[in-house]
N, C-alpha and C positions, 0 to 999 in steps of 0.2 A: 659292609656285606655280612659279618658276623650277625647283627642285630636280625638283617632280612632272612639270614639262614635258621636261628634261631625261633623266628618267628612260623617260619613254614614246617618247621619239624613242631613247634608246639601246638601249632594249627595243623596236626598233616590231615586229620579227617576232613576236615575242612577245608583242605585244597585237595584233596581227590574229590569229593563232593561235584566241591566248584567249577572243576574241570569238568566232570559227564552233565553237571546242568548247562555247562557254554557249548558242549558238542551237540547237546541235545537241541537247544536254543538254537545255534546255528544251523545246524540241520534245517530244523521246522523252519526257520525264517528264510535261508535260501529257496525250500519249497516250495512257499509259500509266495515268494516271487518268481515264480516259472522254474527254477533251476537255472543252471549256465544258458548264459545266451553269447555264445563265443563267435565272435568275429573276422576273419581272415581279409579283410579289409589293410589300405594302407595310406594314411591319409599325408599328403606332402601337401599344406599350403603354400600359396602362393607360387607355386612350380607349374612349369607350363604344360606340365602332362596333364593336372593337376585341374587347371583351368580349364584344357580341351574339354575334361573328361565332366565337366557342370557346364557347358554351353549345350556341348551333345545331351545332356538329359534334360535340359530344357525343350531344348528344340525338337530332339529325335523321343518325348516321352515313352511310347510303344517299344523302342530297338533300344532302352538303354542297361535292357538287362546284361547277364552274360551269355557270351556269343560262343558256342564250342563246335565242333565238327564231327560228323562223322565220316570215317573212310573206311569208302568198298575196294575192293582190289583183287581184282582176276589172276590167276595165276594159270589157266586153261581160257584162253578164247578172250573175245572183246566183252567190255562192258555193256556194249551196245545191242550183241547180242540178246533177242528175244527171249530165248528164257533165263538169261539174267536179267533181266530189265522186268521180267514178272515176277521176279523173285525180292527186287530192289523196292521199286515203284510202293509197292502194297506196306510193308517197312515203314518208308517214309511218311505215309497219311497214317499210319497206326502211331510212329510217335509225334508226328504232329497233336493229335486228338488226347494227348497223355496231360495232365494237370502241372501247368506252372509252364509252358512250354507255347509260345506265344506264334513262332512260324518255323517250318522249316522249306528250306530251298530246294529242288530237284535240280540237280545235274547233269538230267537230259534236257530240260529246258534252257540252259546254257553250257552247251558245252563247249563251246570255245572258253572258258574258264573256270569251268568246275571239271572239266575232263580233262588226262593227260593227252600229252599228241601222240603215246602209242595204243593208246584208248584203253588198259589196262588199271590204271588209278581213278578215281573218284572224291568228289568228297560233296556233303550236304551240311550247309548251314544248320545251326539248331539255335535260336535265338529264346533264352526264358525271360522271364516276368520280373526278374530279380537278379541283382549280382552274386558273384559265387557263394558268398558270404553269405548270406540270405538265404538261399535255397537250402529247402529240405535233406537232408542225405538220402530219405526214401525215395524224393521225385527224382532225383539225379541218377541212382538207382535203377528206377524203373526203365529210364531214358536208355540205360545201357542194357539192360536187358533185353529191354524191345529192338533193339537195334540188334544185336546178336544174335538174335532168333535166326535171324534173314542169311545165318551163315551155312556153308555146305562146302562139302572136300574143295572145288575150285574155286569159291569165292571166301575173300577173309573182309571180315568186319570187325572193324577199330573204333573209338572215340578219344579225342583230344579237346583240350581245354582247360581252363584253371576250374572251374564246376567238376570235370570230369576228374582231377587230379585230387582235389579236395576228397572229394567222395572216395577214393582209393585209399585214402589216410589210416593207416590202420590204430591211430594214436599211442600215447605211452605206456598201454595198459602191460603188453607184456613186456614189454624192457622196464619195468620198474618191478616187476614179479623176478624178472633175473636179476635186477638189481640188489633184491632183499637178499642172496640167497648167499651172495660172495661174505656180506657185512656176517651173517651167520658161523661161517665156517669159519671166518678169522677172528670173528670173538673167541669163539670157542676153544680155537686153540692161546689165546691170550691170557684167558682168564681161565681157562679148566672146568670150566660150572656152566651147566643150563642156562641157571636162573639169574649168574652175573649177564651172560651174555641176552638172555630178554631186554634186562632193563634198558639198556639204550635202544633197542629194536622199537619197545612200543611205547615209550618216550617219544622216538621217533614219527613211529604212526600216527599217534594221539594230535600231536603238533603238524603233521600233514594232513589230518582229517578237518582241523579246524582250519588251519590255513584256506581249504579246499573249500570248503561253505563262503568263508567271508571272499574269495576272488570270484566265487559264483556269483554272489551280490555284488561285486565292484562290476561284473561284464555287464551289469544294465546300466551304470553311469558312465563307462568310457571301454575304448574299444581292446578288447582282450584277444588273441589269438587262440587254437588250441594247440599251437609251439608254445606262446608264454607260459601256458600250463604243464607242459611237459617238461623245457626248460625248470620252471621252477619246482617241480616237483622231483629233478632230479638234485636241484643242487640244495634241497632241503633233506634229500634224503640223506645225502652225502655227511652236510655239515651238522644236520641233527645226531647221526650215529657218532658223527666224530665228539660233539662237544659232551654230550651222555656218556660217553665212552670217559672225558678225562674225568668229570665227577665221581662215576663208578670206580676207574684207578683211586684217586683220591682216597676215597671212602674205604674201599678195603685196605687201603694203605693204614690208614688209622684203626680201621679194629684190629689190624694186626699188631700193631703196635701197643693195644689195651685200650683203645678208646672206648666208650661208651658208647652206642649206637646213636642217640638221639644225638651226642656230642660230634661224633664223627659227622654225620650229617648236615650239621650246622656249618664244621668245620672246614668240608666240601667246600661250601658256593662260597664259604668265606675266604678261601685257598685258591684253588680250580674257579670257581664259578666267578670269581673276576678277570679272568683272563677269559672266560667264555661271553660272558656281558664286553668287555672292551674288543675282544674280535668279532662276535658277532654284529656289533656295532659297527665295527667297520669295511662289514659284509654288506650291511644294512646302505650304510652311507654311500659304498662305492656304485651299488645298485641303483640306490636312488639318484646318482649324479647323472646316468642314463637319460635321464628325464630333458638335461640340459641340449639334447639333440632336435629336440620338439616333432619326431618323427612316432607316429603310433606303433609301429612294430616295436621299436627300443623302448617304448615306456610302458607298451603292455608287458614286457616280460621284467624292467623293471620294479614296478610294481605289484606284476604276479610272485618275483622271487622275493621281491624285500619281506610281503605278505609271509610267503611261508618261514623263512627265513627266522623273522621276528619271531613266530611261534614257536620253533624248535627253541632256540634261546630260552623265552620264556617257559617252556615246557623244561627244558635242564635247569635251570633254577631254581623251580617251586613243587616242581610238580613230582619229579625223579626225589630231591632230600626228601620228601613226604612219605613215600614209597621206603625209599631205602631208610630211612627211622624205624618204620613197620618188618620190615625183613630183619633188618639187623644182622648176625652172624649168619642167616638163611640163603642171604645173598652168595653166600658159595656151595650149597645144597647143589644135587644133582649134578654129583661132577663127572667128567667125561672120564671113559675107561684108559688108564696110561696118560691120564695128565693129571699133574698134581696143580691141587690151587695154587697158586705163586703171588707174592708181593710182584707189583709192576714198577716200581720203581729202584728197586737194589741194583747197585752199578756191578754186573755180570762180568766177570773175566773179559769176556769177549769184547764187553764195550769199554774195558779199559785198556784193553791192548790198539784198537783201532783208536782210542783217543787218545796213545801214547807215539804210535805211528803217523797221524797226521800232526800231532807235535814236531816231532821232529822231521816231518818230510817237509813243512808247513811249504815253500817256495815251488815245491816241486808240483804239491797237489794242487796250489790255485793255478800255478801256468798250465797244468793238464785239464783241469778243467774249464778254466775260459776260453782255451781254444777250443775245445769241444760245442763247448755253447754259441762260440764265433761260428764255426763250422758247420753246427744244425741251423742256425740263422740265414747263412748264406741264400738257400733258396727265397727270403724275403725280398732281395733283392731283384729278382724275377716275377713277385707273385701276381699271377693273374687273377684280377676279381671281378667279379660280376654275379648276374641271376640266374644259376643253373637251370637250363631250359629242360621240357620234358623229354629228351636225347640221354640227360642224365636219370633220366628214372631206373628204378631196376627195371633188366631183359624183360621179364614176364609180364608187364604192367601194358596194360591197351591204351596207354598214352605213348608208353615208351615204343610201341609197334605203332600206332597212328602218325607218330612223330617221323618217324622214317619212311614209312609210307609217302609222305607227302614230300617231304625233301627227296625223294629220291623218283617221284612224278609229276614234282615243279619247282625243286629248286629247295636248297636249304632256309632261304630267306622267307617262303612260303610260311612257318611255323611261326613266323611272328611283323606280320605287317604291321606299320605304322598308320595312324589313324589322323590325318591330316583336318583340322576344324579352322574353316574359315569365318568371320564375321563377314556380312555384305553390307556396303551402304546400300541406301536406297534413294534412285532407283539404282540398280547393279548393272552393269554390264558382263553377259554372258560369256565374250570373249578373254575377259579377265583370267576366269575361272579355266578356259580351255589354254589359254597360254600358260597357267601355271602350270596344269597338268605337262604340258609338252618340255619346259624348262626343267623341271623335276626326272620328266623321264629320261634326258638328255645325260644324268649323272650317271658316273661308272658306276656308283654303286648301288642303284635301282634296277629292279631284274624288270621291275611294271609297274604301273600304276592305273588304278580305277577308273572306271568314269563317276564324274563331281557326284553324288546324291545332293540334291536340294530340296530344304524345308518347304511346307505350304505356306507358308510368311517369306519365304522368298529370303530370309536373315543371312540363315545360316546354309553351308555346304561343307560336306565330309568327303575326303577323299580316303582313299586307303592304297598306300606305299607297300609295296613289298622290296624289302633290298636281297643284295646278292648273295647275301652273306646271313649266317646262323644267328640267331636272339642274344646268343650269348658272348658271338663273336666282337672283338676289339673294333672291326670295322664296321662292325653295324652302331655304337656310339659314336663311332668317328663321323659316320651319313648324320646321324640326328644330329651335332654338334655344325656342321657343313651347312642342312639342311634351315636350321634357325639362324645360324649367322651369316650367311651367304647367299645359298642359294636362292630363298624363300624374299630373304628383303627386298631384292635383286627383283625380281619378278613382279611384287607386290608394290614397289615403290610409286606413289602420288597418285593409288588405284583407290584408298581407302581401306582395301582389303587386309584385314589383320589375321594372321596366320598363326593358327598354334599347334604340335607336334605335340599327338598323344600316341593312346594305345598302350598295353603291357609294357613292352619291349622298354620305348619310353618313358613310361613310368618309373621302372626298374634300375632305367641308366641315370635317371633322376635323386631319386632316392640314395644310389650309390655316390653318385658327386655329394650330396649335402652330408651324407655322412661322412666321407672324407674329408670336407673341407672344416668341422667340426672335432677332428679327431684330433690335431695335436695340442689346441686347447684343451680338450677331454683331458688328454693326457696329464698335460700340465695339472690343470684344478686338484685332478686326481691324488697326483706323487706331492705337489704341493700340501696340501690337508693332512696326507699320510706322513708327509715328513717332520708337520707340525704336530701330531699326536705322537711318533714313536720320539720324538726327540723331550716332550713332557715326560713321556712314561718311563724313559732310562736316563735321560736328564744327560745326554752325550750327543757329541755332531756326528761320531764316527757311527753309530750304531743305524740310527734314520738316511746318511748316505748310502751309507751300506747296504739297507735293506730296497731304496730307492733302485740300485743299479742291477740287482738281484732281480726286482720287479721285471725292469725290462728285459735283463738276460731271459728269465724263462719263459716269458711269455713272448719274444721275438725267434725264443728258438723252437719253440713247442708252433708257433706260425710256419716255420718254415718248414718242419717236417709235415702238415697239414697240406700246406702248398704242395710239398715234395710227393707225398701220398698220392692225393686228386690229381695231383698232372698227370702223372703215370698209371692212375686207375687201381691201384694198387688192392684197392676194399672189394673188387669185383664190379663197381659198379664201372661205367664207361669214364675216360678221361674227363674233367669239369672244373672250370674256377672255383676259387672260393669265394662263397655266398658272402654279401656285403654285409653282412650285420654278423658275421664270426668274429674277426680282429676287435670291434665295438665289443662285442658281449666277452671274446676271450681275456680281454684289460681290464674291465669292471669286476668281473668275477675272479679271473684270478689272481687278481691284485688283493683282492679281500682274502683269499684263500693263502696266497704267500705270505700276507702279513699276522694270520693267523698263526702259522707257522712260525714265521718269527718269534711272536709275542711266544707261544708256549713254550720256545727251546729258552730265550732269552731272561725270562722272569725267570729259570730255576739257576740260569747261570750271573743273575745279578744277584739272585739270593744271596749262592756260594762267594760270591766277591764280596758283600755288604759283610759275609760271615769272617772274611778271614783277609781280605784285602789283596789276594794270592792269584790274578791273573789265568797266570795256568792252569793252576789246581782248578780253578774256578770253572774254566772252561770244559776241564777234564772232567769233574765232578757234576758240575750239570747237565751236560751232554748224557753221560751215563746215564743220569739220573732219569733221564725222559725219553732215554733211544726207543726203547721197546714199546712205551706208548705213542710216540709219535709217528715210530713205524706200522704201526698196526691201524692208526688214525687213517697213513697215509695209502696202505693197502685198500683200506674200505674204501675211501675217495676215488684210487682209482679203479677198482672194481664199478663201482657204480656208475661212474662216468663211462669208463669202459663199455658195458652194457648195452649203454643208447647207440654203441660204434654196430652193432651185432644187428641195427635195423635196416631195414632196406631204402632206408629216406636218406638222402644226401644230407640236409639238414642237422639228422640227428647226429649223423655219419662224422659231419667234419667238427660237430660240437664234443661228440663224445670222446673222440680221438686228441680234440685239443685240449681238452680239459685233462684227459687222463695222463698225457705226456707231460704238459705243466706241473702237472701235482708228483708225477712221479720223475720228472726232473728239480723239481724245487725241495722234494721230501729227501730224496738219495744222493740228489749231486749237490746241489747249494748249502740243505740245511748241515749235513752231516760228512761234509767233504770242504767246499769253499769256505762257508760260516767261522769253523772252527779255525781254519787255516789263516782264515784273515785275522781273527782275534789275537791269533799266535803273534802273529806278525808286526799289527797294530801294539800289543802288551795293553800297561796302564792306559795308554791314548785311548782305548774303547770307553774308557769310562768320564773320559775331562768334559769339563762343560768352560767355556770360555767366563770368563769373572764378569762381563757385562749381562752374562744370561741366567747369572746364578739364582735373581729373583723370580725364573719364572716358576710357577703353580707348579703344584707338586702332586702326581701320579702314583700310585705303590696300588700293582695287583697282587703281592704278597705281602702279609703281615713281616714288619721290618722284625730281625730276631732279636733286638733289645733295643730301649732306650740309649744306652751308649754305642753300641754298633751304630745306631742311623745317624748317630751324632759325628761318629769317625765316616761314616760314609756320605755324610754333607759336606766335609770338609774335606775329603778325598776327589770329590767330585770337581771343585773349585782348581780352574786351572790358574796358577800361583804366575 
């Protein structure tokens, strides 16, 4: 790394250069392919939602857009009423006649099923041209406009739907403006300077601006969400300030000491910036291992994150020594009023007293801690998961009022029917069709079922199930689970008829099982791989155990106060499961994040050990030696994670909260409470490596402090 840091401070014109010609380039070249083409699609092959949902667009070409609703609701008189009904009626042909919007249903014309039975509720089909995904946010837009017009003191008009809920998406624009704002204030008080605290800031931008162009261009080869974007733009923002963050420590660390600016710089990525290259990497990898689930949701945001990800990396490597060569002693210009510039790594009274008292408390601190982590865990053992329905939206959103509207003038089950697709031999028999419906309606947990619609080929027929029970309720997977292994066989047996259980609802319980049943291999590959790189890099069993059970402490207890959170509604928003793809994304990312963490306490206290062979000291002196940057790392992380908690999307909601809990239980309780206490306890054993594994490859992200120190601590290492 010396050679590569040397290289980029003796090039630095030339890697600033090089960097505005690839923002610039990727700019033009994303534009130039349309810009983002984002996708909120979700593709589960071979899943029987999956399948319903490509027969129905064969068969049903015209109806296989998305289907949303809207709801009238009287709160003075019937809907039936004549001058409601001219105030409705006119409405509904005006958005019918609107672009991208292919039929819409009247409710007078069927009201034994579009009406409630106290004639107060309403609703009208609105069937478009295209899936949510696909649609404009202007024509969705319009579609809700138009409809609200139609509203007056005693009548309220709602829209619901995954189109309608999309378009209500306000994205990550301003919870990433809040995001910038936390990492600012805690620079500044870190470093005392302006112009230190820039550096990592627009390090940070630089590497999320390019990151942003090249996933523009990945969204026309494979499907992206705009969560994958947001996601990944939050956890680039995070780990870019953090990894710029320890280069810039670094680097003032060295001119304070008399370095030579070009030297200091060098000195950085050849210091710091190996421990920023091997975490990042394994930011990268855990990311990418997403991929293994084969579901689109998990591998757009792994790919969108690894994307940015990698850029920040790359951006603190080349691109920040380049800069900070150029700045030199400048880098602490513009310093704040009543802070003095400070060296960040001098072991402060304070952090030698705390690491003289978890010395000697050492037994006392890990049992207080693991229980506590036992204890935040606990609600995993309860947690409900599933796909927050639009019930869980914020109060004020016209889906989250649509949504109760209808459950409360047909039934909770109403908000998310199931979409029943038959194949018919030919010729069929009609009565087939009408005994399955009758068999099906017969279950306790169907509130109704449709009558068949049948193709003009006569192929295919769709029914549509309502059950008794909420989209997001345990018992409405329990009915679809019923419904495909029982029910449905039952009915359908030696008819030819083959039956298969789509719709949202099903889609969602689908998606949710294959990620489950893929999660604890996830797990495995994961801690597996990580155990095989931290046990190279400190060349010990105890340190990669250690860091393995730590993984899953924080991240099964940062799950269960998430769980704890959303049950009880705690954020404002209404009671809600946790979303199937949290636990998936909360283990990939903050597995990469705690082992970050690791790695950066870890390397200054193998230094101290390779320096003097001294255990404690070692532990004592390293710790020190990186409290105050790793605390400051740890604050921006969870600031910024934080942030996404302050939106009104469940989503962001239960992402930002777990993220932020993680990081600020891994930074305050693991790294700087359990870590050191186990070390204590463990002594010399942190460092043995058993005699049959002494040949393996050899790792060092710090430059060893002599020729004969790495010689004593080769042979230190060696368990005799």
């Amino acid at each position: 790394m010396r050679v590569f840091g040397q290289w980029s401070v003796r090039h630095r014109k030339w890697v600033i250069g090089a960097w505005v010609a690839l923002l610039l380039l990727l700019a033009g070249v994303a534009t130039l392919a349309g810009g983002q083409d984002y996708k909120n699609s979700i593709s589960l092959p071979e899943s029987d939602s999956q399948t319903a949902q490509a027969i129905t667009r064969d068969a049903f070409p015209t109806a296989a857009g998305d289907v949303d609703r809207i709801v009238i609701h009287s709160t003075s008189g019937a809907l039936t009423d004549p001058a409601t009904r001219d105030r409705v009626q006119p409405m509904l042909k005006q958005v019918a006649e609107l672009p991208r919007v292919v039929s819409v249903t009247d409710p007078y014309a069927n009201r034994d099923q579009a009406i409630s039975k106290d004639g107060k509720t309403a609703f009208a089909t609105v069937t478009f041209d295209a899936t949510a995904d696909e649609l404009p946010k202007q024509a969705v837009s319009r579609v809700i406009e138009t409809a609200q017009s139609a509203r007056a003191p005693a009548l309220e008009v709602e829209l619901g739907g995954q189109a309608i809920e999309q378009s209500a998406s306000s994205g990550p624009g301003p919870l990433l403006a809040i995001g910038l704002a936390a990492p600012v204030l805690v620079l500044l008080l870190l470093f005392g300077s302006v112009t230190a605290m820039l550096m990592p800031l627009l390090t940070a931008l630089v590497a999320l601006g390019a990151g942003f162009c090249v996933n523009a261009l990945i969204t026309h080869v494979m499907d992206l969400g705009t969560s994958s974007e947001a996601i990944a733009s939050m956890i680039a923002l995070g780990v870019g300030v953090d990894y710029s963050l320890f280069i810039v420590s670094r680097f003032r660390d060295l001119l304070a000491e008399g370095a030579d600016p070009r030297k200091a710089a060098a000195e950085a990525v050849n210091t710091a910036g190996r421990a920023v290259l091997f975490a990042g990497g394994i930011v990268v990898f855990a990311l990418l291992v997403l991929l293994l689930f084969g579901v689109s949701i998990t591998s757009g945001i792994a790919v969108a994150s690894a994307v940015e990800v990698f850029f920040t990396m790359v951006a603190a490597l080349t691109l920040l020594p380049a800069v900070l060569s150029l700045l030199g002693h400048r880098v602490n210009s513009l310093r704040v009023p009543g802070r003095r510039v400070t060296r960040s790594t001098g072991i402060s009274p304070r952090s030698a007293a705390w690491s003289r008292l978890i010395q000697r408390r050492r037994w006392v601190a890990t049992s207080g801690v693991l229980a506590l982590m036992v204890l935040l865990s606990l609600p995993v053992l309860d947690l409900h998961q599933g796909n927050p329905d639009a019930g869980t939206d914020p109060p004020s959103s016209t889906s989250y009022k649509a949504y109760h509207l209808l459950a409360d003038g047909f039934g909770p089950g109403f908000n998310g029917p199931l979409q029943l697709v038959a194949t018919l031999p030919a010729p069929s028999d009609p009565g087939v069709l009408t005994s399955l419906a009758d068999t099906i309606a017969a279950d306790t947990g169907v509130a109704s079922v449709g009558v068949p619609r049948v193709n003009p080929d006569g192929t295919v027929a769709v029914l549509s199930v309502t059950p008794t029970t909420s989209p997001q309720a345990a018992a409405t997977a329990d009915l679809v689970h019923r419904l495909r292994d029982t029910v449905i066989p039952r009915a359908t047996a030696e008819t030819g008829v083959h039956v298969h259980v789509g719709g949202p609802t099903a889609g969602f319980i689908d998606l949710s099982e294959k990620l489950g049943s893929r999660f604890l291999p996830f797990i495995a590959v994961v801690l597996a791989i990580g155990f095989v790189l931290l046990l190279l890099l400190f060349r010990s069993l105890a340190i990669p155990l250690t860091a393995a059970v730590l993984n899953l402490l924080s991240i099964s207890a940062a799950l269960g106060v998430v769980g704890f959170v959303f049950k009880h509604g705690l954020t404002g928003l209404p009671p809600a499961p946790v979303s199937f793809a949290v636990p998936v994304m909360m283990f990939a990312i903050v597995f990469g994040l705690s082992t970050d963490y690791q790695v950066f306490l870890l390397t200054r206290v193998q230094e101290e050990w390779l320096t003097h062979h001294d255990n404690a000291r070692a532990v004592r002196d390293g710790m020190g030696r990186v409290n105050g940057v790793i605390t400051g790392a740890a604050v921006i992380m969870i600031a910024v994670f934080g942030s996404f908690a302050l939106g009104g999307e469940l989503l962001f909601q239960q992402i930002g909260i777990g993220f932020a809990v993680a990081v600020a239980l891994d930074a305050f309780l693991l790294r700087f409470v359990l870590v050191p206490a186990v070390m204590h306890i463990l002594g010399d054993r942190n460092w043995r490596l058993p005699r049959q594994l002494i040949r393996l490859p050899r790792i060092h992200l710090e430059p060893l402090p002599s020729p004969a120190t790495a010689e004593q601590g080769t042979k230190g290492n060696a368990d005799a």
